[in-house]
N, C-alpha and C positions, 0 to 999 in steps of 0.2 A: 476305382469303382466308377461304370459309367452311370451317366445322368439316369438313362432309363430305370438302373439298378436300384437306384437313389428314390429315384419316385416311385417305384411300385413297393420299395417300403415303408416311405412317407405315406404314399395311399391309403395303405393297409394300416396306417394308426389312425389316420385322419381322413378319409374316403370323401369330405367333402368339400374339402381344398381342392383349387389349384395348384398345377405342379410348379407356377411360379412361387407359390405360398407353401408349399410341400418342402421345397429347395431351401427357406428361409428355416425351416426348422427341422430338417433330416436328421434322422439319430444313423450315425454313420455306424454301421456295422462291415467286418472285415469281409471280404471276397470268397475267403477260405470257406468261413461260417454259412455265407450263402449257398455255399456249390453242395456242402458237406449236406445241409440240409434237404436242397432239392434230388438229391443223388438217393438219402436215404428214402424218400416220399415216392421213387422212383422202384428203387428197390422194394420197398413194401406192398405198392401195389402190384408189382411184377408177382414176389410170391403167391399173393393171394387170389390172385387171377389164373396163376399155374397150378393151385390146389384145387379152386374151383372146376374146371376143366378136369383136372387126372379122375374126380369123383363121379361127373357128368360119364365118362366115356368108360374108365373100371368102376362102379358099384359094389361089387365083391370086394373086390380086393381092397378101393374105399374103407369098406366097413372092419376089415379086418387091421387095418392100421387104428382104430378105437384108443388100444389101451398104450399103443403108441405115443397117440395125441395126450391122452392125459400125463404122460412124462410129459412129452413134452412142454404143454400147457402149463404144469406145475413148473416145469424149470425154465420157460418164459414169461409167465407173469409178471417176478419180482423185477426182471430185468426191465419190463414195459412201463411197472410200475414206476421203477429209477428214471426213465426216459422221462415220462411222462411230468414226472417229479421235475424234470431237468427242464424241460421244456416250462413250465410254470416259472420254474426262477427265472429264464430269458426273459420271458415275456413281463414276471415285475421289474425286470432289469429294462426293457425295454420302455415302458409306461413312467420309470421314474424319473430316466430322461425328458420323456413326454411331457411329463406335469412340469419339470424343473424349466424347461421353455417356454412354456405356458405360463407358468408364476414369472421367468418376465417381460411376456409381451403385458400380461395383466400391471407387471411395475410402470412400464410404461406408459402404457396406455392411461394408467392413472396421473402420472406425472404430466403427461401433456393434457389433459382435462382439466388438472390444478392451473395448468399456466395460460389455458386458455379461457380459464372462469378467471383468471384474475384479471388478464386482457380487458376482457370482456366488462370487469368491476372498475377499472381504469377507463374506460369507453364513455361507459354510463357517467363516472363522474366527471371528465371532460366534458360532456354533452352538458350536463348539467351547470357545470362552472360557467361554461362560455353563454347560455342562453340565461345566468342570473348575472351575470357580467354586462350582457345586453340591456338587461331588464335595468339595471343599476345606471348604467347612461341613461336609459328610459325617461329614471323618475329623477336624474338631472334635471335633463331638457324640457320635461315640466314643468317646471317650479318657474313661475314668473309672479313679478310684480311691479304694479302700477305706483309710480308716484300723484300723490293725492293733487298735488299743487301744478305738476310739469304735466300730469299725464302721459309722461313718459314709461313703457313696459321695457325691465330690463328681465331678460328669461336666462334659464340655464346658469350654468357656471359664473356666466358673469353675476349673477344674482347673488352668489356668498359674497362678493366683495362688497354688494349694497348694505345684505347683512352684517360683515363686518365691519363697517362703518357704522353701523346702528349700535351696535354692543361696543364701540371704543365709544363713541358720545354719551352714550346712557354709563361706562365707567370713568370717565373724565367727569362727567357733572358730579358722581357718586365719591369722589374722593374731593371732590371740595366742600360738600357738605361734610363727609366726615372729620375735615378738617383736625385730621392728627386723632381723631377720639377713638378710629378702629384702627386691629391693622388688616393688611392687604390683604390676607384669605379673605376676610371675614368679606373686604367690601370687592373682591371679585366674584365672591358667590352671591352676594346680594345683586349685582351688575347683571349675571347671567342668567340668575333666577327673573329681573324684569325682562330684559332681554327677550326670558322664552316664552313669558306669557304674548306676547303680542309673534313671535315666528314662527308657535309651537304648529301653527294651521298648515304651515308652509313644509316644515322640516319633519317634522316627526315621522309619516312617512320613510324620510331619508333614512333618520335613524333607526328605524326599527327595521328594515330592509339589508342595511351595511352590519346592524348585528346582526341578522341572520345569517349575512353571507360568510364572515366570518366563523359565525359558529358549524356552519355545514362544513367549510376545509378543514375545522379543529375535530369535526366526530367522522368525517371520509375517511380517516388514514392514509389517505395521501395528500402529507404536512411538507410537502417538497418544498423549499423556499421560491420555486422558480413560480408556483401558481400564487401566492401571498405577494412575491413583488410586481407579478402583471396586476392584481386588485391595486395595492398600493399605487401601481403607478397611473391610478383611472383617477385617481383624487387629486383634486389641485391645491393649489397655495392654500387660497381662501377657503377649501372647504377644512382643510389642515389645522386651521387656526379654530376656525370653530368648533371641531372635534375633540381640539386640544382642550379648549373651553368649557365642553359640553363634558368632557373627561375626568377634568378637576372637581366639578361639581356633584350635590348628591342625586342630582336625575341621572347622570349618565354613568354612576358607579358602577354595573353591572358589565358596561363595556370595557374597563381597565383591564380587565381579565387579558383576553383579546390585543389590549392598546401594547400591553408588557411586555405576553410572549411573540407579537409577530411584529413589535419595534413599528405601530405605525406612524410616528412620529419622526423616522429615520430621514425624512426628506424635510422636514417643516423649516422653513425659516424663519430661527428663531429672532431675528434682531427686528420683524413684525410680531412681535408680543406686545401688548399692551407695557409689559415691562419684562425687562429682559429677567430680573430675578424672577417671574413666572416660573420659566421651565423649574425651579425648584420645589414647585408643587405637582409635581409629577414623577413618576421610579424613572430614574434614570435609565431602567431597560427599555422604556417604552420609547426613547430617542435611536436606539440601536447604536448605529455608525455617525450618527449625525456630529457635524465637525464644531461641536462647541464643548465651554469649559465649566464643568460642574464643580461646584463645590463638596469638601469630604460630608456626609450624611443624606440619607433620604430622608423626608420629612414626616412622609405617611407610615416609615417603617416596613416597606413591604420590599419584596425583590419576586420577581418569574415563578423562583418556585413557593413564596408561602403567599401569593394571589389567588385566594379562592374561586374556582373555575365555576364558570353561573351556570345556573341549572335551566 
């Protein structure tokens, strides 16, 4: 069947396509079928154009063919009818094809819409990861402080290590007072409880920032490990340690959620703990991969999945 053939019956279902887009969904009908039918369109009009004429030129004789015509008529009706009949089925024949290529450009069409709004939903949250990523250095490189005596400003990242010098001091004094009367929980939570009244000006900020960042990758749905460990790896030693710190304790309980399932303790070095028995006050999920040796039990009781997720 040629091209031409092809399109003027794509046309004729769809008139207002292109015959490049005509070609993309032709209902291929046979050769035979087409001749057959222009042959008959051909034929028909011929009769009726040679009746019209014989009537124009005899009159008489015209009228005297009457009771002719109504034979006839009666014994062509039902045959026109049947054609006509016939032609009908073609053409639903024709249309179900129609629609059946049409439901799936429509499948289509929607499938790439699905995958280009998710693109799209993956865009958005890359955009957004990377410019709270920025902000997150941001309110690093902020954070400075003055010593009173040296007047010396140490800023940025270097500034946890100040801080962590200040919370080992403040729990090395706190376990000589205790002198055997508590044990460790008891006087690391009281160490970081002084600790944060005199940081809280400095840090809190930080903290309530790194929880949000985490909770936005936990409600995104894209929990890929590869976006958790570019965060992770914006964090340093020192701020590790005081996270770990701020973790154990009852202020920062809402973060362990978070600390458990995305392992951020997975880089800390732990042999910089105030004491290495430390890490034992923390789920061991919350170290992930990290290359040290735990003892059998968790302390707090909890594992990933029965950490209730903050609201």
């Amino acid at each position: 069947m040629s091209v031409d053939a092809k399109w003027s019956i794509a046309s004729l279902l769809r008139p207002n396509r292109s015959p490049a887009q005509a070609q993309q969904t032709e209902v291929v009908v046979s050769p035979w079928l087409a001749r057959g039918l222009w042959a008959l369109l051909g034929v028909g009009l011929s009769i009726v154009f040679a009746v019209l004429l014989t009537g124009y030129w005899h009159v008489e004789e015209f009228k005297a063919l009457g009771p002719w015509g109504d034979f006839a008529g009666g014994l062509l009706n039902p045959v026109l009818t049947f054609l006509t009949f016939i032609a009908v089925l073609l053409t639903l024949w024709l249309q179900r094809d129609e629609l059946a290529l049409t439901r799936e450009e429509m499948i289509r069409s929607a499938n790439a819409l699905e995958e280009q709004g998710s693109t799209l939903r993956r865009q958005s949250f890359e955009n957004t990861f990377f410019e709270m990523l920025r902000l997150h250095n941001s309110i690093v490189e902020s954070i400075d402080l003055i010593n009173s005596d040296s007047g010396v400003v140490t800023k940025g990242r270097d500034a946890f290590r100040v801080f962590y010098t200040r919370l080992t001091k403040i729990y090395r004094e706190n376990v000589k007072k205790a002198a055997g009367r508590h044990d460790d929980r008891h006087i690391v939570e009281l160490s970081y409880f002084n600790f944060w009244k005199d940081a809280q000006t400095e840090l809190s900020h930080y903290f309530r920032f790194l929880f949000n960042f985490f909770r936005f990758i936990d409600k995104s749905g894209f929990e890929e490990e590869y976006y958790v460990k570019l965060l992770r790896s914006q964090i340093s030693d020192a701020e590790l340690l005081i996270l770990f710190y701020n973790n154990i304790s009852e202020a920062g309980s809402p973060f362990r959620y978070y600390a458990d399932k995305y392992a951020i303790f997975d880089n800390m070095p732990v042999v910089r703990l105030l004491e290495r028995g430390h890490a034992q006050l923390a789920d061991k999920a919350a170290f992930g991969d990290n290359p040290m040796n735990f003892r059998p039990g968790v302390p707090r009781g909890k594992t990933v999945a029965t950490t209730a997720q903050p609201t």
